[in-house]
ZALUMRO-743023 format. One line per field, with one value per residue (C-alpha): residue number from 1; residue in one letter; chain; x, z, y. Coordinates in pm, whole numbers, plus 50000, padded with zeros to 5 digits. Each point is the difference from the previous one (the first is absolute). Example, Ala and Ser with C-alpha at 12.3 -4.5 7.8 and 13.67 -1.06 7.14 Angstrom:
% ZALUMRO-743023
i c(1 / 2)
aa c(A / S)
ch c(A / A)
X c(51230 / 50137)
Z c(50780 / 49934)
Y c(49550 / 50344)
//
This chain:
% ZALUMRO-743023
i c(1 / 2 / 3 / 4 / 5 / 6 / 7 / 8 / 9 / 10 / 11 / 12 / 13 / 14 / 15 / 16 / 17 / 18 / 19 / 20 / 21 / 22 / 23 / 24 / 25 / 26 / 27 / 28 / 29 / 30 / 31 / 32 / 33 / 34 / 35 / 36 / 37 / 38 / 39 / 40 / 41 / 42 / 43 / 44 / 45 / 46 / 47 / 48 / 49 / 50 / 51 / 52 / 53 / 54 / 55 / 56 / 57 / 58 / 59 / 60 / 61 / 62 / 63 / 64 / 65 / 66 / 67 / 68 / 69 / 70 / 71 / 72 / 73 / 74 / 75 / 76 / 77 / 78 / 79 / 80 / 81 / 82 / 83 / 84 / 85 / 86 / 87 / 88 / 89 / 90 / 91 / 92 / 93 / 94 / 95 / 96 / 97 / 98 / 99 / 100 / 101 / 102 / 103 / 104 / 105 / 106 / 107 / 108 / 109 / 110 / 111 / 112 / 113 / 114 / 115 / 116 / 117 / 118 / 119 / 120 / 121 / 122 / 123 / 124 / 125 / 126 / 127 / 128 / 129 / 130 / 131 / 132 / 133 / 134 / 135 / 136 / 137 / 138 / 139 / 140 / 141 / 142 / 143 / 144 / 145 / 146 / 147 / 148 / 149 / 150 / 151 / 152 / 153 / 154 / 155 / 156 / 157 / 158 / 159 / 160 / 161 / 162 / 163 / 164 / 165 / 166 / 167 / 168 / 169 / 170 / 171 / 172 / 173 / 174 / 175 / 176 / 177 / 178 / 179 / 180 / 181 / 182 / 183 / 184 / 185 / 186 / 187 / 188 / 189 / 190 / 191 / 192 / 193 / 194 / 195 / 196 / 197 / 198 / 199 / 200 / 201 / 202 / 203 / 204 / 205 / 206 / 207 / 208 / 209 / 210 / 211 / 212 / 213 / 214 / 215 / 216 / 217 / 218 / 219 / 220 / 221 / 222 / 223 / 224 / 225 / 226 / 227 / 228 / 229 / 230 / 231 / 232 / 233 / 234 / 235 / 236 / 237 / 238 / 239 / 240 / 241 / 242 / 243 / 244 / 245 / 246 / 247 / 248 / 249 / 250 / 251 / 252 / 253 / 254 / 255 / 256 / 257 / 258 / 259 / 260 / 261 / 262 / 263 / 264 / 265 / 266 / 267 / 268 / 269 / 270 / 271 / 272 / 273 / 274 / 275 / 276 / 277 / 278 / 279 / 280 / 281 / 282 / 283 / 284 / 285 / 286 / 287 / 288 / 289 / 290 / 291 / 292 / 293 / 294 / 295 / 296 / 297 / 298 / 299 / 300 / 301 / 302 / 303 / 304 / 305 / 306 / 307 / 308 / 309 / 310 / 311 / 312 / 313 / 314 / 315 / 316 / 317 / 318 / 319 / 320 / 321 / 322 / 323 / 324 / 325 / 326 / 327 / 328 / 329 / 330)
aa c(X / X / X / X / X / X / X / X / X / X / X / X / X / X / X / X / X / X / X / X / X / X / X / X / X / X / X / X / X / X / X / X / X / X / X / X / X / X / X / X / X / X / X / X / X / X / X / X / X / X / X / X / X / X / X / X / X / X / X / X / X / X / X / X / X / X / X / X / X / X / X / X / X / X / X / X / X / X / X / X / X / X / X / X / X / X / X / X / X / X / X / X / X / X / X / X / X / X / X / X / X / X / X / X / X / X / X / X / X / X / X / X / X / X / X / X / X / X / X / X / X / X / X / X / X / X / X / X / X / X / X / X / X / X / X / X / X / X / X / X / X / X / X / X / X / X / X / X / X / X / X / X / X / X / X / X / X / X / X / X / X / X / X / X / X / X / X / X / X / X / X / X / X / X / X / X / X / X / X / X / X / X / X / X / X / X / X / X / X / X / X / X / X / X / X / X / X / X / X / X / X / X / X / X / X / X / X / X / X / X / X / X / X / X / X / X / X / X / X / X / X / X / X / X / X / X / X / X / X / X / X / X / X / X / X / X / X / X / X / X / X / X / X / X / X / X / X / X / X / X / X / X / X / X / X / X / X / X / X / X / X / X / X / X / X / X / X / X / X / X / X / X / X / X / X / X / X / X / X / X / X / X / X / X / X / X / X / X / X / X / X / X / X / X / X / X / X / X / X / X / X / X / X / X / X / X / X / X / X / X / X / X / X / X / X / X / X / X / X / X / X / X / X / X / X / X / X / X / X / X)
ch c(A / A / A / A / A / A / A / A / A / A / A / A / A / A / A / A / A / A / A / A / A / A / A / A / A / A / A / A / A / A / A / A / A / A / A / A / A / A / A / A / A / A / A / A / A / A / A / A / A / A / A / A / A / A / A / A / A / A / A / A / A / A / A / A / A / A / A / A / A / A / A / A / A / A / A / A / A / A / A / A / A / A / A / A / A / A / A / A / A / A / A / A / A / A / A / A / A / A / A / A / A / A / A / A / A / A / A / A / A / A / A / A / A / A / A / A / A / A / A / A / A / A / A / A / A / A / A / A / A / A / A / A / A / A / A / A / A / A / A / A / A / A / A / A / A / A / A / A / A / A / A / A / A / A / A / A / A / A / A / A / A / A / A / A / A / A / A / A / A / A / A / A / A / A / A / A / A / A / A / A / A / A / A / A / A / A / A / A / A / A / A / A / A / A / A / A / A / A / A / A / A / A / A / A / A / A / A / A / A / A / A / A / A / A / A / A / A / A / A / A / A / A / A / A / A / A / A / A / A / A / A / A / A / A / A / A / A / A / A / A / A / A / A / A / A / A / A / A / A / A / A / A / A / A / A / A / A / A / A / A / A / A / A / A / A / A / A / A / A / A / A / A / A / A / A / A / A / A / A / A / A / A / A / A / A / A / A / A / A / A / A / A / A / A / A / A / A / A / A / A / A / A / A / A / A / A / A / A / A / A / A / A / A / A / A / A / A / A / A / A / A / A / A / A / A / A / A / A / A / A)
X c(40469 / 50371 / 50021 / 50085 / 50243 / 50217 / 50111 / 50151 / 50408 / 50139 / 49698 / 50089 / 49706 / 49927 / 49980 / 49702 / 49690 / 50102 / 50163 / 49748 / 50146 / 50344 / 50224 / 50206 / 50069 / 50381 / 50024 / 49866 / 50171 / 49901 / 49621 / 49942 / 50062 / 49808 / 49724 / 50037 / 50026 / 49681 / 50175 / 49936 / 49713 / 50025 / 49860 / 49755 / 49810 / 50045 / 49740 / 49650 / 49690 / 49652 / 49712 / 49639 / 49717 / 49679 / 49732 / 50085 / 50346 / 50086 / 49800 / 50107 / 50365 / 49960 / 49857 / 50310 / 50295 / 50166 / 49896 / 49743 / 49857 / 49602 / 50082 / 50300 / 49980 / 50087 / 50364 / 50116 / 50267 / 50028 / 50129 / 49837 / 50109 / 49834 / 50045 / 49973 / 49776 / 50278 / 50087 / 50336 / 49997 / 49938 / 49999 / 50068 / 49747 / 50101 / 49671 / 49813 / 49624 / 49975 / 49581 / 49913 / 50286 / 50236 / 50400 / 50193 / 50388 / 50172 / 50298 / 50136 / 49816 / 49784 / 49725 / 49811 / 50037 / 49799 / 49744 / 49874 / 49980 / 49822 / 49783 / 49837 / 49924 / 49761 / 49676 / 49740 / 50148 / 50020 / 50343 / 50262 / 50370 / 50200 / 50379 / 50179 / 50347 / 50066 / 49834 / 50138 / 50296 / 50119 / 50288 / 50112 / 50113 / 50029 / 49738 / 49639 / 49749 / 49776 / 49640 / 49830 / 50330 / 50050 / 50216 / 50145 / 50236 / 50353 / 50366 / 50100 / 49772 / 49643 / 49910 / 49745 / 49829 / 50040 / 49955 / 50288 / 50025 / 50138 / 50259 / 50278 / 49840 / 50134 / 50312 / 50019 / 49921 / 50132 / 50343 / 49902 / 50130 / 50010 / 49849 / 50350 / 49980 / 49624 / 50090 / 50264 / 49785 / 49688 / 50264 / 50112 / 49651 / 49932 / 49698 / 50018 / 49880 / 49768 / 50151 / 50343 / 50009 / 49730 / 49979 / 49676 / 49999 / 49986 / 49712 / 49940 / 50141 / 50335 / 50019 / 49900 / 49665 / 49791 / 49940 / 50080 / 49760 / 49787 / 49652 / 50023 / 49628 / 49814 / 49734 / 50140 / 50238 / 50189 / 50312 / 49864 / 50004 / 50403 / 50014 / 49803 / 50142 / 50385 / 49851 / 49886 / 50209 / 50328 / 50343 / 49964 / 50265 / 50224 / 50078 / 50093 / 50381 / 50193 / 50408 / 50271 / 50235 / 50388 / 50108 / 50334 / 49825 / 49985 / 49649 / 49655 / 49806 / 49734 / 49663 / 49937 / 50335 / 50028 / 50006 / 50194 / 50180 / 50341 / 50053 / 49802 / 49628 / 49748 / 49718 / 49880 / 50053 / 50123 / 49697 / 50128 / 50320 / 50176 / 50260 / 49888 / 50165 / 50080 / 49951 / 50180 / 49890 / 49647 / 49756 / 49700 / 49971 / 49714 / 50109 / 49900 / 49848 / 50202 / 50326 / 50146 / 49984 / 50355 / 50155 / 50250 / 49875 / 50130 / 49739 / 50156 / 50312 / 50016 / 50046 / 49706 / 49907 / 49598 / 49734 / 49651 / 49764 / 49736 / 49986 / 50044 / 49711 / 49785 / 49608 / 49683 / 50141 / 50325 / 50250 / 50263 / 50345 / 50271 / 50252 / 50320 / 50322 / 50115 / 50278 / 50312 / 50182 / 50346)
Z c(11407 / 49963 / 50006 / 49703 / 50202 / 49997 / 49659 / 50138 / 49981 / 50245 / 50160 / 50209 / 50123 / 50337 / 50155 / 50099 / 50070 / 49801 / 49709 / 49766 / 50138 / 50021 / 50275 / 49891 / 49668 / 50056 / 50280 / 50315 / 50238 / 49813 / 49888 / 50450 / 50042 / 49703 / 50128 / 50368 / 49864 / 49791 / 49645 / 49910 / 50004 / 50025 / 49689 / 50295 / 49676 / 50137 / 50288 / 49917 / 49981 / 50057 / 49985 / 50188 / 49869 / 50104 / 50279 / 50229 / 49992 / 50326 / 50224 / 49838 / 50009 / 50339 / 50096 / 49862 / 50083 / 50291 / 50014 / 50044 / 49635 / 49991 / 50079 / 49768 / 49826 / 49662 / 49957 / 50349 / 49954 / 50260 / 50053 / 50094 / 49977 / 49913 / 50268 / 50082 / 50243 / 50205 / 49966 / 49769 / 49716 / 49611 / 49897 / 50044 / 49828 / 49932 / 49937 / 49915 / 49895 / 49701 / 50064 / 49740 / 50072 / 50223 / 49859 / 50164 / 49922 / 50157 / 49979 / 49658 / 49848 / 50315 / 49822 / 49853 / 50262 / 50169 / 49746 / 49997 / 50339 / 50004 / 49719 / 50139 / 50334 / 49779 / 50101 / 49871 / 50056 / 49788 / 49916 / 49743 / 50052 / 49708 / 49930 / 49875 / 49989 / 49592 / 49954 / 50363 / 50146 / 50327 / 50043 / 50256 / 49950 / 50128 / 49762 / 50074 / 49833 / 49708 / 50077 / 50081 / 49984 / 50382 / 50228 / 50308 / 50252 / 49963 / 50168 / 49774 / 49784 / 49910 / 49856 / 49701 / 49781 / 49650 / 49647 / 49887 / 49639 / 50208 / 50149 / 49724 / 49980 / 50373 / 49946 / 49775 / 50192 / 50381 / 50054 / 50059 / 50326 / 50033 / 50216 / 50199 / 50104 / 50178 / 50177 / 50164 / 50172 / 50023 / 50208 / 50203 / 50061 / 50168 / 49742 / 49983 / 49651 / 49952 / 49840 / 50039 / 50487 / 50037 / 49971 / 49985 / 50394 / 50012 / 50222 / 49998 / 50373 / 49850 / 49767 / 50181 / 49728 / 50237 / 49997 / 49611 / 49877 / 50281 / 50217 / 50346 / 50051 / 49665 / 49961 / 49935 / 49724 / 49899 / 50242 / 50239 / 50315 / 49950 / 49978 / 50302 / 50214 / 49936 / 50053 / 50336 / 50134 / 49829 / 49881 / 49662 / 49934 / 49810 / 49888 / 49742 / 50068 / 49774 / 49965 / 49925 / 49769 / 50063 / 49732 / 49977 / 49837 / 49630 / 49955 / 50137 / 50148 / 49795 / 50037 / 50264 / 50130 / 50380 / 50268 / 50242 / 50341 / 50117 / 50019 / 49659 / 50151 / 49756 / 50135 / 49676 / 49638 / 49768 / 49792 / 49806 / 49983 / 49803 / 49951 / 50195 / 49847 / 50362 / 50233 / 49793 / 49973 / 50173 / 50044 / 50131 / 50219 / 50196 / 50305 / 50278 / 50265 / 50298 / 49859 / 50165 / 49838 / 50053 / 49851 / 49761 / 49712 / 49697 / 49680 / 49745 / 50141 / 49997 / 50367 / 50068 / 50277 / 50034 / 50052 / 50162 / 49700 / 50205 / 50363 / 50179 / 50217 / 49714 / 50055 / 50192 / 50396 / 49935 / 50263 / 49760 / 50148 / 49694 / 50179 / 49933 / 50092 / 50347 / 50049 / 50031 / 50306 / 50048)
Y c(47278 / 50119 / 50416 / 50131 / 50267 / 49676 / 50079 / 50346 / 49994 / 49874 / 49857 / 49645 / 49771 / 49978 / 49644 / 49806 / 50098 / 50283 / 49856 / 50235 / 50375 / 50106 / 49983 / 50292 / 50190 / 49985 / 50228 / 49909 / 50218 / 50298 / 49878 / 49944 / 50343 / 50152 / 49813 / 50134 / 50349 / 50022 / 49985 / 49618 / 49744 / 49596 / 49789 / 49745 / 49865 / 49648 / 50021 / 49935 / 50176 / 49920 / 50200 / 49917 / 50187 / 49974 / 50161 / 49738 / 50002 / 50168 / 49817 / 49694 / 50050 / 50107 / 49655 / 49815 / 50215 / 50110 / 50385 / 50165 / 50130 / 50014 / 50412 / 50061 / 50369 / 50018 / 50069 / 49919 / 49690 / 49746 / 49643 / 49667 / 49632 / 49673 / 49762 / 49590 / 49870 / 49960 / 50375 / 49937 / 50244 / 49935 / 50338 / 50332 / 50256 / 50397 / 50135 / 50300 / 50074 / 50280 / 49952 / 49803 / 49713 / 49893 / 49975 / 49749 / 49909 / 49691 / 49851 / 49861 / 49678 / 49990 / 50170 / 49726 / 49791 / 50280 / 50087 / 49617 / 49966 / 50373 / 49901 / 49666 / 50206 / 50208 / 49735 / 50257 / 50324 / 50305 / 50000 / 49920 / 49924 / 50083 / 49934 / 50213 / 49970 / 50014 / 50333 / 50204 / 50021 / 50153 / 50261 / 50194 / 50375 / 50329 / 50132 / 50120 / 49752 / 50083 / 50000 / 49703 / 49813 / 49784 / 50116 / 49814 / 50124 / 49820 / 50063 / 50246 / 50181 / 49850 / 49665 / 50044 / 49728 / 50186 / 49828 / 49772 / 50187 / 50287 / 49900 / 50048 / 50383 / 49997 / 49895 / 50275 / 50259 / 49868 / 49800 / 49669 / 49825 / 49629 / 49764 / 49988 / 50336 / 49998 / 49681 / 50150 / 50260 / 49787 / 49799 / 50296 / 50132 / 49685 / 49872 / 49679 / 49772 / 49760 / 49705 / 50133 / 50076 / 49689 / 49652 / 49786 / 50034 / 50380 / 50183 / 50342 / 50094 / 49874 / 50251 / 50287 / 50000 / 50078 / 50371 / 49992 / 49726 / 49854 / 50190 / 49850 / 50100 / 49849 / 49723 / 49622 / 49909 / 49686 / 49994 / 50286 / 49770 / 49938 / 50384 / 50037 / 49752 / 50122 / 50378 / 49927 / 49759 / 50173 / 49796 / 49900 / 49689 / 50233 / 50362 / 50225 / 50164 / 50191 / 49925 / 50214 / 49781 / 49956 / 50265 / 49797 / 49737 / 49988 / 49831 / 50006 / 49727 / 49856 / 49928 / 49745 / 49910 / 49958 / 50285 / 49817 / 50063 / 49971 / 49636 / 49943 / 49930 / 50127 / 50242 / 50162 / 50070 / 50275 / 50177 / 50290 / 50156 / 50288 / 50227 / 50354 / 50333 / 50131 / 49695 / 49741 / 49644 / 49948 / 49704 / 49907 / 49699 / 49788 / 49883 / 49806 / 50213 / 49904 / 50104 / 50257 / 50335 / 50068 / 49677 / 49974 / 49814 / 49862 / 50035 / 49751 / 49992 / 50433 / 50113 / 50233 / 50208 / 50026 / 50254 / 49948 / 50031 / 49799 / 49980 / 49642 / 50066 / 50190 / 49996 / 50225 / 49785 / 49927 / 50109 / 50176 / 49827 / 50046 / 49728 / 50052 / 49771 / 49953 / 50240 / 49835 / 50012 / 50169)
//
C-alpha cells in the first residue's frame, strides 16, 4: 500500500522493493544526518506485518524458525529466519512477543507469502496468523513508543509497528527522512537485507546471521542440519564484505551487478549500496569466501577496497586464517 507521506513536497519514490516509501523528500544529505542525530524518523510503511496470536504460539513458532522462542518475555525483540530444507533462507522475521501476540515485520511483499505458508503449518494448534499490512505500518524514530505500541531495536533509533492512520500526525510533528538516508547507514553498520545482500542461495553463516537470528543449541527445525554442518566444520562458500566506493565515480553499482577481480573474473555480487554522509559511497557485497581479504575489487565496474564483514573461516572449529595476497616481491 503506497504511504501517504509520499504526497509530502518534495517527496521522490524510492526504487524497488520499496517503490511504496520515499527515497528522499528533496534533501538527502541533510535528511541522513537528521536521522543520525535523533531529530528525524524514516516512513518503512512498505514492510509487512503479521501478527500470531494464540496460547500456542511460542512453542509453535519456535518449532519452525531458526531461534529459539518457546521462552521469549514480553517486550524483548529478537530475530529468527525461515529456512529450506537445504538451509537457504526464505525469510527473515523481526519479532517481538507483547504477551498476548507475537509482531513480526519482514521484508516488503514477502508477507503473504509468509502468512500462507505460516497458516497451513497450524495442523491443530492454538494459534492464528493474521496479516496485517493495510492497517500497521513500521517506522523507525528517535521517539519513545506509546504504550503497548512494538518496539524493535534498529541502527538508529527504534523500529515500532504503529497504526498506518498515524503516520501523517508524524510527519507533522518529526522531519521525515527517506528511505535513502537509513540505507546508507544500515549499509555502514554492516546489516545486511533480505531480498536486497542475498540471492536464492544465501545461508545464514554468509551473512554473519548467526548471533542475530539463529540458537546454535535448539531442538530440530527445517534447514538446521545445513546450519549445523557449516557451524562445525566452518567455511561457508561465500561471505558478507563491506566496500568503500571510488568517490571519483559519479554512480553507484546496482543491485546484482558483478564483484569481480582484476582481470574481470566474477566472485560475487553487489547487494546494497548508498551514498554515506561521512564515508561516501558504500555497498554491501557477497563474495566468494576464498577471496582474499585484501583484494582490490571492482563492484559494477566502481573500484572498491573491502572490509571483513564475515570471516572466510567463520564457524564454532574453524581455524580463523583471513588470507591475504602474496606480497609482491621487490
Amino acid at each position: 500500500m503506497e504511504s501517504p507521506l509520499l504526497q509530502l513536497p518534495g517527496a521522490v519514490p524510492a526504487d524497488a522493493p520499496d517503490q511504496e516509501v520515499a527515497a528522499h523528500y528533496g534533501e538527502p544529505s541533510q535528511e541522513q544526518r537528521a536521522l543520525e542525530a535523533g531529530t528525524a524518523f524514516v516512513d518503512r510503511s512498505d514492510r509487512g506485518v503479521l501478527r500470531v496470536s494464540g496460547p500456542d504460539r511460542l512453542s509453535w513458532l519456535h518449532s519452525l524458525l531458526s531461534q529459539h522462542l518457546e521462552r521469549l518475555a514480553p517486550g524483548e525483540a529478537t530475530q529468527a529466519l525461515l529456512l529450506s530444507p537445504h538451509g537457504h533462507v526464505e525469510h527473515h522475521l523481526h519479532l517481538v512477543d507483547d504477551g498476548e501476540a507475537v509482531w513480526v515485520h519482514v521484508e516488503p511483499g514477502t508477507a503473504p507469502e509468509l502468512a500462507a505458508f505460516l497458516d497451513k503449518m497450524r495442523f491443530m494448534l492454538r494459534v492464528e496468523v493474521e496479516d496485517l499490512s493495510d492497517a500497521y505500518a513500521v517506522v523507525t524514530t528517535p521517539r519513545e513508543a506509546a504504550p503497548g505500541v512494538p518496539v524493535f531495536p534498529d541502527v538508529v533509533g527504534t523500529a515500532q509497528i504503529i497504526e498506518r492512520t498515524v503516520l501523517p500526525g508524524l510527519a507533522e510533528e518529526l522531519r521525515p527522512a527517506g528511505l535513502w538516508a537509513y540505507e546508507a547507514l544500515r549499509i555502514a553498520a554492516h546489516v545486511p537485507r533480505f531480498g536486497l545482500d542475498t540471492d536464492h542461495r544465501s545461508i545464514p553463516h554468509e551473512m554473519g546471521w548467526i548471533e542475530a537470528a539463529v540458537h546454535l543449541e535448539k531442538g530440530c527445525y527445517r534447514g538446521q542440519e545445513t546450519v549445523a554442518r557449516v557451524h562445525n566444520l566452518g567455511r561457508p562458500p561465500r561471505r558478507l564484505v563491506f566496500l568503500h566506493l571510488d568517490g571519483s565515480v559519479d554512480r553507484l553499482p546496482a543491485h546484482g551487478d558483478p564483484v569481480e577481480i582484476p582481470g574481470g573474473r566474477a566472485v560475487g555480487f553487489v547487494g546494497s549500496a548508498a551514498r554515506h554522509h561521512e564515508l561516501g559511497p558504500v555497498a554491501l557485497a557477497l563474495v566468494k569466501r576464498n577471496v582474499p581479504v585484501d583484494a582490490e575489487l571492482l563492484a559494477g565496474g566502481v573500484a572498491a577496497a573491502q572490509e571483513v564483514v564475515v570471516s572466510p573461516d567463520t564457524g564454532a572449529n574453524a581455524k580463523i586464517d583471513l588470507r591475504r595476497q602474496p606480497a609482491k616481491r621487490a
